[in-house]
C-alpha positions in Angstrom: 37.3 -11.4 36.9 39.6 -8.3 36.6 40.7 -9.5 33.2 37.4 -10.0 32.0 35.9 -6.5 33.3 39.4 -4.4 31.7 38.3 -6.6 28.5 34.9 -5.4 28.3 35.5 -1.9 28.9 38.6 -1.6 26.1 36.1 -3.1 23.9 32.8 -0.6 24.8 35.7 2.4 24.2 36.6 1.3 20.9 33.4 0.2 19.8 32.3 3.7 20.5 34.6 5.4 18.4 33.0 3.4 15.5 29.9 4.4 13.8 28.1 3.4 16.5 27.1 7.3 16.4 24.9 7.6 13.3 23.2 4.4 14.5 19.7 3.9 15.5 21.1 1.6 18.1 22.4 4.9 19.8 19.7 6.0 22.1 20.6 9.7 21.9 20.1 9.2 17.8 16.5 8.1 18.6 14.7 12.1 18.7 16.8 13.1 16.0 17.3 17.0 15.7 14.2 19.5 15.3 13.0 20.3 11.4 10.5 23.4 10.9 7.1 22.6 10.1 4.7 24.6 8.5 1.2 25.3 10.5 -1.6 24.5 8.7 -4.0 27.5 9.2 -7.5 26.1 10.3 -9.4 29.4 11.2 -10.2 31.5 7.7 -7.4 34.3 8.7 -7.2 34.6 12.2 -3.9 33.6 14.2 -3.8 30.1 15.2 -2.4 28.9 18.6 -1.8 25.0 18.2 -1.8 24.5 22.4 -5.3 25.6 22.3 -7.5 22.6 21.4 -10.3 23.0 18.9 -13.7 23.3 20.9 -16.7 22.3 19.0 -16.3 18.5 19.2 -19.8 16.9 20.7 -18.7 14.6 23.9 -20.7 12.8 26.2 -18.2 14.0 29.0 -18.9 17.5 27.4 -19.1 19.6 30.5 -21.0 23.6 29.9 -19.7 26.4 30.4 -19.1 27.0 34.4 -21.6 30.1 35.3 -20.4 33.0 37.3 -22.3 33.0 40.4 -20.2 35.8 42.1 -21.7 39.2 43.5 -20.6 42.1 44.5 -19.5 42.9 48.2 -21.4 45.4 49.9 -18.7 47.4 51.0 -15.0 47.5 51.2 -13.9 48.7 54.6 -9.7 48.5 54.1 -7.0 48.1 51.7 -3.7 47.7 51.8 -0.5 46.9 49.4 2.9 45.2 50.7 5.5 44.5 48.7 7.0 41.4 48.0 10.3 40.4 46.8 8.5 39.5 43.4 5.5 42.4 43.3 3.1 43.1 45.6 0.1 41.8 47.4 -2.9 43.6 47.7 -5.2 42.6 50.9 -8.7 43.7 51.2 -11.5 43.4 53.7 -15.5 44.1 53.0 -18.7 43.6 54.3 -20.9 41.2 52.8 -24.8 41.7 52.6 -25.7 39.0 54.5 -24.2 35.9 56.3 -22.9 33.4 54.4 -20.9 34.4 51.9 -17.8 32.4 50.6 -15.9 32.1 47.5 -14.4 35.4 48.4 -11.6 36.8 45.5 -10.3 40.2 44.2 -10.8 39.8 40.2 -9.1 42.0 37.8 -11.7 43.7 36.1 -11.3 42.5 32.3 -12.8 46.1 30.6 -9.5 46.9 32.6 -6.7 45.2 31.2 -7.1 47.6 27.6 -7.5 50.4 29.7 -5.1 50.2 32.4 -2.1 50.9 30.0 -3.6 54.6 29.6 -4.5 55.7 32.8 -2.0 53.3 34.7 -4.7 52.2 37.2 -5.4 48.4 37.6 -9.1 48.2 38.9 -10.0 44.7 41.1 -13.9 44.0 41.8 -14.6 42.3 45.5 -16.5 39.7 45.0 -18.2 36.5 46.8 -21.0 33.9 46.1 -23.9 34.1 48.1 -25.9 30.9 49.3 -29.2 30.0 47.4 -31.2 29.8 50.8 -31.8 32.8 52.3 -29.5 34.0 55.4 -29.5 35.8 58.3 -28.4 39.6 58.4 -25.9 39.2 61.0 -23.7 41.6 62.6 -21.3 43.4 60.5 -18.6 41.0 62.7 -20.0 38.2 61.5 -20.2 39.4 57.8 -16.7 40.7 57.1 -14.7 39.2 54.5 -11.0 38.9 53.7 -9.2 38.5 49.9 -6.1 38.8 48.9 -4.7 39.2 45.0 -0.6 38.6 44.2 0.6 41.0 41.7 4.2 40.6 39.7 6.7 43.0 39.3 5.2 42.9 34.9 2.0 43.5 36.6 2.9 46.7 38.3 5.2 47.9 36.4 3.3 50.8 34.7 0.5 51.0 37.6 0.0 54.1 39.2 -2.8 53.2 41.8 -4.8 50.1 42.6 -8.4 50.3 43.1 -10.9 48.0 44.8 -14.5 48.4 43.8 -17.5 46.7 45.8 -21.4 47.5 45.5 -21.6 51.0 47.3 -18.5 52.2 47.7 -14.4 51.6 46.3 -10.9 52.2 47.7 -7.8 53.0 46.1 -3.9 52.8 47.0 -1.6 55.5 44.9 2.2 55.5 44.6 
């Protein structure tokens, strides 16, 4: 058994330093290396990102375009920013109009992101979805809301302040 097993390794150790290498028998030979390819320009002159799949193929899974159903909170009541080993998080708390309200976020305003680079502000809309049936008014207990947005150390690199806007009023947090 011991003879047989010292056999069979000698051999696989000088049967590797054949061409066993180059061969396609060699599984590390199957991938091959990397060539570059050209990318075949599809869109008339405008950049082309190949991860981004082509979207005007008809499908009977074909789902529409998801509609924004989010509002803006009533009021924000407090803000505040902590740090974080990796950025920051900014917390916020608002009042909604009525009860009911869920689906609460802070969302980085998009007319933003161009500007934010000049003035160095990032500005975050509170907002919430609202139930189709009408609601109760509540007590402003009852209607407060609570969001929360994680911000990289990229993110706030140039940022100055942070602003929270709602309906009637907005809150802001300087350096």
């Amino acid at each position: 058994m011991q003879r047989s097993l010292a056999l069979l390794l000698v051999g696989a150790v000088a049967l590797s330093g054949c061409g066993f290498r180059d061969s396609r028998v060699n599984p590390l030979n199957w991938f091959g290396g990397s060539d570059e390819v050209e990318v075949v320009d599809e869109s008339n002159g405008e950049p082309v990102n190949p991860l981004i799949p082509v979207q005007n193929r008809v499908s009977v899974f074909a789902r529409p375009d998801a509609v924004d159903e989010t509002v803006l909170v009533q009021s924000v009541t407090d803000m505040r920013v902590e740090r974080t080993p990796t950025g920051a998080i900014v917390y916020a708390t608002g009042i909604a109009a009525r009860q009911g309200a869920y689906g609460v976020e802070l969302r980085l305003d998009e007319a933003d992101r161009d500007a934010r680079t000049r003035d160095a502000t990032l500005d975050f809309t509170f907002r919430a979805i609202y139930p189709e049936n009408p609601t109760a008014l509540g007590s402003e207990r009852t209607r407060t809301l609570r969001a929360a947005a994680s911000l990289s150390q990229q993110q706030l690199a140039s940022v100055r302040s942070i602003r929270i806007v709602a309906a009637q009023n907005a809150r802001e947090s300087r350096r």
